[in-house]
N, C-alpha and C positions, 0 to 999 in steps of 0.2 A: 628544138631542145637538144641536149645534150645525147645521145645516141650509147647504144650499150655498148661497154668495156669491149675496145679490138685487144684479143690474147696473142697479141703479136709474139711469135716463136714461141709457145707453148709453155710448158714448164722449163727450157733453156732460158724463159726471165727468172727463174727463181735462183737470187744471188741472194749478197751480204744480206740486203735490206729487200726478200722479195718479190714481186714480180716488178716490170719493169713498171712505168707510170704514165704510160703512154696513153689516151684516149682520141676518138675519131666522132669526128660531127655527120649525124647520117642530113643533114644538107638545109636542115630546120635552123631560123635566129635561134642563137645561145642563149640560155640564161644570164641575167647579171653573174658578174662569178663574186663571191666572197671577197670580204678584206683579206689579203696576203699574209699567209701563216710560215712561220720558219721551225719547222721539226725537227728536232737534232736527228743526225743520221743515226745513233745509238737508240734513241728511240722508234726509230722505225723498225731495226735490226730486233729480231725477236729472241736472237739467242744471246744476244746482251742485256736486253729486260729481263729475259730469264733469268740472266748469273745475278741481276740486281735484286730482283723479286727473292728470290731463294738466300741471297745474302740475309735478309731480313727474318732474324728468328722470331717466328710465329705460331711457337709451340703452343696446343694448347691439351692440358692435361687433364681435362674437365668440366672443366670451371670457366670457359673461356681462354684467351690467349691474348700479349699485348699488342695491337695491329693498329696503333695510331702513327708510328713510325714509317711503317711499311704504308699507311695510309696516303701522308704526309709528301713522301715517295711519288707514290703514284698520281697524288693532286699537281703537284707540280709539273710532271708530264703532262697533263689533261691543259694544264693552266696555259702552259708552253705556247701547247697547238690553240689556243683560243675557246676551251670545250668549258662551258659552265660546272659549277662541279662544288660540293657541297661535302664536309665530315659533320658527322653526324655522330654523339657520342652515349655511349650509353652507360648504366649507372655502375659498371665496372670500369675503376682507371684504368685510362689509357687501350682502350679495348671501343672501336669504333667503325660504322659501315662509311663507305665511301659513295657518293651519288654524282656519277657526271650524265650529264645529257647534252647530247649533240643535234641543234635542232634540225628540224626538218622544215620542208615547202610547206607540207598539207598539215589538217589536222585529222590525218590517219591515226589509228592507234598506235600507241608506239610499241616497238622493238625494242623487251626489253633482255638484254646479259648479263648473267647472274655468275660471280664469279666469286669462290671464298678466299680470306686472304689467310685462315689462319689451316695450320698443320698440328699432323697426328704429332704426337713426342719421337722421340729418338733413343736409341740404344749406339750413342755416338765410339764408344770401344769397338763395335762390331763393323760399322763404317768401313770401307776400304779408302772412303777420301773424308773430306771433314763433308758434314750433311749440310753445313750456310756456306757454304764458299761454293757454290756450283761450278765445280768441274769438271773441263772438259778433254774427255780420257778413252783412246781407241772408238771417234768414233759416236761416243755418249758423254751427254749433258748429265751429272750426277750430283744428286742434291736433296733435302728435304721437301717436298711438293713439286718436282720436274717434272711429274707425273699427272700428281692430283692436290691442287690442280692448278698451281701457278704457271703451269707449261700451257695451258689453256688459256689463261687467262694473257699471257704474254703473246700469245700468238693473236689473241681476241685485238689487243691494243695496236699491237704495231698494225695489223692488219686497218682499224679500224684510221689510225695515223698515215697510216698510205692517202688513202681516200681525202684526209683532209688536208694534207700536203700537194694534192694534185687539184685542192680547189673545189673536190667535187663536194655536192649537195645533195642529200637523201629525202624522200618524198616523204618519212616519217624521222618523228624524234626517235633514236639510237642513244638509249637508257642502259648505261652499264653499273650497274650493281656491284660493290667488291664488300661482298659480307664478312661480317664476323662470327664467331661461333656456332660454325656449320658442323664443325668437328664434336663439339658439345658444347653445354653452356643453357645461360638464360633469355641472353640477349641475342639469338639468331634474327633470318628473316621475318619467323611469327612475329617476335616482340616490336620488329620494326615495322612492319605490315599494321599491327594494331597501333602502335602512335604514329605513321608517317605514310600510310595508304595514296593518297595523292602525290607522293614521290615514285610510290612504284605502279601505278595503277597502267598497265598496258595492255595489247592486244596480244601479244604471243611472247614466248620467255623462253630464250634457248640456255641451258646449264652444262656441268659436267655430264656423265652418261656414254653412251653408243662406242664402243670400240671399234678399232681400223685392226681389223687381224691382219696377219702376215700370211703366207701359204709354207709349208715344212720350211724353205728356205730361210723364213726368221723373217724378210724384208721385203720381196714382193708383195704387195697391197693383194687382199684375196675378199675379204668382205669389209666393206662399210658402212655402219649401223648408225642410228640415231634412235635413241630410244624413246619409249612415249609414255612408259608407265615404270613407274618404282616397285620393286619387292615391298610385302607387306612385314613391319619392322619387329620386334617385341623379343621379350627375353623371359626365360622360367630360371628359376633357384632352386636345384636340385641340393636337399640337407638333409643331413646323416648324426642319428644318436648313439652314443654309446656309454659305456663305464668309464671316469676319470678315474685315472689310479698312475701309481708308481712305473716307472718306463720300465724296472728292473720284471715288473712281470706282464709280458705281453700277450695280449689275447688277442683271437681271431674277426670276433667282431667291435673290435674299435672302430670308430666314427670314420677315423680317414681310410679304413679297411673295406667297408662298408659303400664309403662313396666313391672308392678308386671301382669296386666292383660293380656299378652302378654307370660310373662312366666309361668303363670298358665297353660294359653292351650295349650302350646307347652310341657311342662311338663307329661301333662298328654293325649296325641297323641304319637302312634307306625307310625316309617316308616314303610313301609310294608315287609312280611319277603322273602328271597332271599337265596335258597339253591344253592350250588355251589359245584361241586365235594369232594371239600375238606370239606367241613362241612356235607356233603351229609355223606362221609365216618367216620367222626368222631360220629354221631350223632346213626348211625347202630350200630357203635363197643360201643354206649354209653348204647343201648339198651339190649344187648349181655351180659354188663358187671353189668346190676344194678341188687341187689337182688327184686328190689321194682317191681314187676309184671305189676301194674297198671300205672305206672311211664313209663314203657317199651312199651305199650298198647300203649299210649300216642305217645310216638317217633316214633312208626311205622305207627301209623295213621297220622304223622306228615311229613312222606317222602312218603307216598303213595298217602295223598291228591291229587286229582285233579282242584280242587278249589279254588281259595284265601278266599273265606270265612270258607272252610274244614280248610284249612292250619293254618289259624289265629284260629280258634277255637281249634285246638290239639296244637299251641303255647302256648295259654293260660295256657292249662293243664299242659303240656311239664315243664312251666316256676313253674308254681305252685306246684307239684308232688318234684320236683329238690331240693335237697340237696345243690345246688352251684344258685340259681334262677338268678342270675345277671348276672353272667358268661355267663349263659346258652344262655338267653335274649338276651346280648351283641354281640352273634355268629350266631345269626339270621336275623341281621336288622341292617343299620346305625344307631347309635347312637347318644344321642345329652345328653350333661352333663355341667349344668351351674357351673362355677366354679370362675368366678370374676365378681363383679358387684360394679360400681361406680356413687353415685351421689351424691349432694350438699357439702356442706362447710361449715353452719354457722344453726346453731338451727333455727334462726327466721326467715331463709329464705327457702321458698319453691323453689327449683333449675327450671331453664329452660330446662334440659337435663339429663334422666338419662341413662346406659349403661350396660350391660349385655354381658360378655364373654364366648360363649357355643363352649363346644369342644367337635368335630365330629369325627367318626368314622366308615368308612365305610367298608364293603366287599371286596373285590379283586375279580373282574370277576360279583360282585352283582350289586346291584344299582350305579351307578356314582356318584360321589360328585354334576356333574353339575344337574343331574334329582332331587337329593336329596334338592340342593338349590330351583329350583324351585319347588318344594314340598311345602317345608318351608314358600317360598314365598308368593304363594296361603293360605296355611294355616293362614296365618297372616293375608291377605290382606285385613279383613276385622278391622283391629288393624290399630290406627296410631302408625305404628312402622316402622323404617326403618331395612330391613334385608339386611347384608353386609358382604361380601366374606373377612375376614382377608387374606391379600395376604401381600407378602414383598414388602418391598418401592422400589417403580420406577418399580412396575409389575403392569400389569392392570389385572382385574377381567378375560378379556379371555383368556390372556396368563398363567394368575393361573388354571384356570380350566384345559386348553392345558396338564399342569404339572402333576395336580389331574390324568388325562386321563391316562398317562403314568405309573403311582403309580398303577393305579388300574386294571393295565392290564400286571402287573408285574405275572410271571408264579410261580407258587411254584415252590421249591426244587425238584431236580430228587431224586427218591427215590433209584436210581440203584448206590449208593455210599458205597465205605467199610463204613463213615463214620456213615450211616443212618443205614447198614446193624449190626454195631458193637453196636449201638444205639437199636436195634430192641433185640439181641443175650443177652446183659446186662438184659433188662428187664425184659426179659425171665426169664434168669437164677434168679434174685434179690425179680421179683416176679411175683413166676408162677403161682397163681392161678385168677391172676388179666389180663384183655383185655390190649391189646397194640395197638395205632393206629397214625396216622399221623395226623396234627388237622392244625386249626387257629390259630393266638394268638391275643386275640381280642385286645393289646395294640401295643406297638412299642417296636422296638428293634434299635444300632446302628449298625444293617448289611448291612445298603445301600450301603457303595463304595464296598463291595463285592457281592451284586447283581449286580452292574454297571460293574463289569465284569466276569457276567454270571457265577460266584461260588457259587455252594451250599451254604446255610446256614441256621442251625435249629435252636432250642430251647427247652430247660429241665429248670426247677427248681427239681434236685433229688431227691425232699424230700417228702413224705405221707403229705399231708395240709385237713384241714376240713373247713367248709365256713366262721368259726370266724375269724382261720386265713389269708385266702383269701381276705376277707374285710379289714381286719388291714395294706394289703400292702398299704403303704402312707398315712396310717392311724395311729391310736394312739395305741399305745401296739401292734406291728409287734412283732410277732413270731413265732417257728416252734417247734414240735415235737424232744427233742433232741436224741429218737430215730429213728425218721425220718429220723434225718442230718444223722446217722451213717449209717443205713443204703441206703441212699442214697449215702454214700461214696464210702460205697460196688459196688455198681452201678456204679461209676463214674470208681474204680477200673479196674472194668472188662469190663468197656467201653473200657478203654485202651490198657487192655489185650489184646484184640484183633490185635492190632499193634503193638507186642511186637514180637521181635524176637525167 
C-alpha cells in the first residue's frame, strides 16, 4: 500500500501551490490509483481561493446572507477535481449549504469540515482596501472573512486538492461542509442537521476555533491550539425608565442618563475568574511556550493561586504582560460586551426608555449563566435599571436558564481520536519549535447538532495571527499573514495525510 507522505525538504516545499507532491512506496503493491484528475493550479494555490472566496459578498446582517454564488463557486472547484458535491438550498433565496464528499477505501466514520461561507457586514468607509476584493498589501491578504473564516476554509480546499491531484486516496469519506448562516439566521447547521442528517452524519468534525499565536515578534509561531469546547453563549437587556418631556428642560434621571450610568459600572466590573481543566491546561502550555519570562511568572502564579484575591491579582498581570490581552481576559471569566443600544426618536424629545444589548459569555464547567445573572443583578441593584435574560419567544427566564445549564455542562472533545491525534502530528511537523495544546474558544462555533450526537468536534484557524489581526476579526481591515495562509496550508495538508491511504 501506499506509504506515509515523505516531507521531502521540509517546509522549503511550501511554494505557489504548497508543499511539493512528492509521495514514496514503503515496498508494499500499490493500490489501484484513481481516474486521472486535472486541478487548476489556481485552485490548489490557497492564496488565490482566497482572493476568490472573499470576492464573493457574503454579508450577512442577520437574517442570513446570499451564498449560492459563492456556493456555485466553490461546486465547481469540487466538480473540476472529480469530488461529488451537492447545493442544498434552503427556504431563504439564494442562501444555501454546499455538501462535497470525497470518498474513501473503508467505511470508517467519516471526517467531516465544517466551514461557513457567509460574513459578518462591513463598515466599507473605514476599510483601508475595498473588504471583496482581497488584497494583497505589505505582506497581508486583506479582505472580509481572510480571517474568519474563508482563510480556513481556502486553505482546507487547496489543501484537500493537493491530495487529489496526487492521486491519493483516503481510508474515510472527507465530508466538507460550507454552511450558511453561521453568522446568524434560521437556516444554520441545526436546520440542516434536522432535514439532511445523513449528509452530515460523521465520526469527527473539525471547524474554525484554536489560534496559532505569535511570540512578541508578531510572527514566530509560539502556541498552537485546537480547541475542544465553545464559550457558553447568551445575552441580557439592560433597560432604563424615565420622564418623557421637552429636550429644552433636561433632567438628571432621563432613561439614557440612567442607562449610560448603568453601563459605566458594569463595564468597568470583572466576573470573577474560573479555571477549568481546559483552560487550566491551555494556560500551562501558554506558559511553556512564551519567550517573555515575567509574562510566564505571571501564568504560574496564576494556576497555583490559592486565593481569589492571589488569583485576580496574577490575572491582572497575566492580562497585562499578554501579547493577545483580550483573548487571554475573555478565557478567564464570563464575559459581558455591549454591542446594541437603542433609544429616542426626535432631537427635542428626551425619550422614556432607553435599552442596551450586552452579549455574554461564559465558561463550560465555570460559572453558570444563572450565578452569573444574579451577579449582574446585585451588581446593578443599586441602578434603576431593569436586567433581563434575552430568552426566545414563548420560553420563560427558567426554562432558558434550564437550557443555559445544559450548554454549560457540555464535555469537551475526547481527545483519544485519529482526528485530534492527526491534528496534534500536523503541528508537530508544520511547527516544531512552537507549544501545541488543546484550549477554549472563547467564541462560538456551528458544531452543536454534532455535539447533540455526542461527536467530537474541534477547531483551527491554520494560520500564524498577531493581536492586530486577532482584533480586526469582525472588525475593520480583517487580515492574515499570506505566509501564514500558506503555511497553514502545509498544515491542513499533512493534517490529512494522515488519513491517506
Amino acid at each position: 500500500m501506499l506509504g506515509r507522505r515523505s516531507l521531502l525538504g521540509g517546509l522549503a516545499g511550501v511554494g505557489a501551490v504548497g508543499l511539493t507532491g512528492s509521495r514514496v512506496f514503503d515496498g508494499s503493491s500499490a493500490l489501484a490509483s484513481p481516474p486521472a484528475v486535472n486541478v487548476a493550479p489556481a485552485d490548489l494555490d490557497s492564496l488565490d481561493l482566497l482572493k476568490r472566496m472573499i470576492s464573493y459578498d457574503t454579508q450577512n446582517f442577520g437574517t442570513g446572507g446570499k451564498t449560492r454564488p459563492f456556493a456555485e463557486m466553490l461546486k465547481g472547484v469540487w466538480d473540476a477535481a472529480g469530488v461529488s458535491t451537492e447545493i442544498i438550498p434552503t427556504p431563504q433565496p439564494d442562501n444555501v449549504h454546499l455538501v462535497a464528499r470525497i470518498k474513501g477505501t473503508t467505511s470508517a466514520a467519516p471526517v467531516l469540515i465544517l466551514g461557513h461561507s457567509d460574513v459578518v457586514p462591513v463598515e466599507k468607509e473605514r476599510w483601508r482596501t475595498d473588504p471583496f476584493v482581497g488584497t494583497v498589501r505589505k505582506g497581508q491578504i486583506f479582505g472580509r472573512g481572510a480571517l474568519d473564516m474563508k482563510g480556513m476554509d481556502a486553505a482546507s480546499v487547496s489543501a484537500l486538492l493537493r491530495h487529489i491531484d496526487e492521486g491519493g486516496q483516503f481510508e474515510r469519506d472527507i465530508i466538507v461542509l460550507t454552511d450558511c448562516d453561521e453568522e446568524a439566521g434560521e437556516y444554520g447547521s441545526s436546520w440542516l442537521a434536522e432535514q439532511h442528517w445523513d449528509k452530515l452524519d460523521a465520526g469527527m468534525v473539525l471547524t474554525e476555533g484554536g489560534w496559532f499565536l505569535a511570540q512578541h515578534d508578531r510572527t514566530t509561531p509560539m502556541l498552537i491550539t485546537v480547541t475542544r469546547q465553545d464559550k457558553v453563549y447568551f445575552n441580557l437587556d439592560l433597560t432604563a425608565r424615565g420622564v418623557a418631556t421637552h429636550s429644552s428642560k433636561p433632567n438628571p434621571n432621563a432613561a439614557i442618563v440612567k442607562l449610560s450610568r448603568a453601563v459605566d459600572e458594569l463595564a468597568g466590573w470583572l466576573a470573577p475568574i474560573h479555571l477549568t481543566p481546559v483552560t487550566r491546561e491551555y494556560f500551562a502550555a501558554l506558559a511553556r511556550a512564551t519567550h517573555d519570562r515575567a509574562f510566564a511568572k505571571a501564568i504560574r502564579m496564576l494556576l497555583h493561586a490559592r486565593s481569589h484575591d492571589t488569583r485576580e491579582r496574577a490575572a491582572r498581570v497575566v492580562v497585562a504582560r499578554s501579547d493577545y490581552p483580550w483573548l487571554h481576559s475573555a478565557l478567564l471569566r464570563t464575559t459581558t460586551a455591549f454591542v446594541i443600544e437603542d433609544a429616542g426618536y426626535k432631537e427635542n424629545v428626551i425619550p422614556s426608555t432607553a435599552h442596551v444589548r450586552v452579549n455574554c459569555r461564559g465558561i463550560p464547567g465555570g460559572q453558570k449563566p444563572r450565578a452569573f445573572l444574579k451577579q449582574v443583578r446585585s451588581q446593578l441593584a443599586h441602578r434603576d435599571v431593569r436586567v433581563a435574560l434575552a430568552r426566545p419567544e414563548g420560553t420563560s427566564e427558567a426554562e432558558y436558564l434550564d437550557q443555559l445549564d445544559k450548554s454549560w455542562a457540555t464535555r469537551p472533545a475526547d481527545l483519544d481520536t485519529p482526528l485530534y491525534r492527526a491534528i496534534k502530528k500536523a503541528a508537530a511537523a508544520t511547527y516544531p519549535h512552537a507549544v501545541f495544546a488543546p484550549a477554549l474558544f472563547e467564541a462560538g462555533t456551528s458544531l452543536q447538532p454534532w455535539r447533540e450526537h455526542h461527536i467530537p468536534g474541534y477547531g483551527v484557524y491554520p494560520y500564524v495571527i498577531d493581536n492586530d489581526q486577532l482584533v480586526a476579526m469582525h472588525g475593520n481591515n480583517e487580515g492574515i499573514y499570506v505566509d501564514a495562509l500558506r503555511k497553514g496550508t502545509a498544515f491542513m495538508y499533512r493534517m490529512f495525510d494522515r488519513f491517506r491511504v
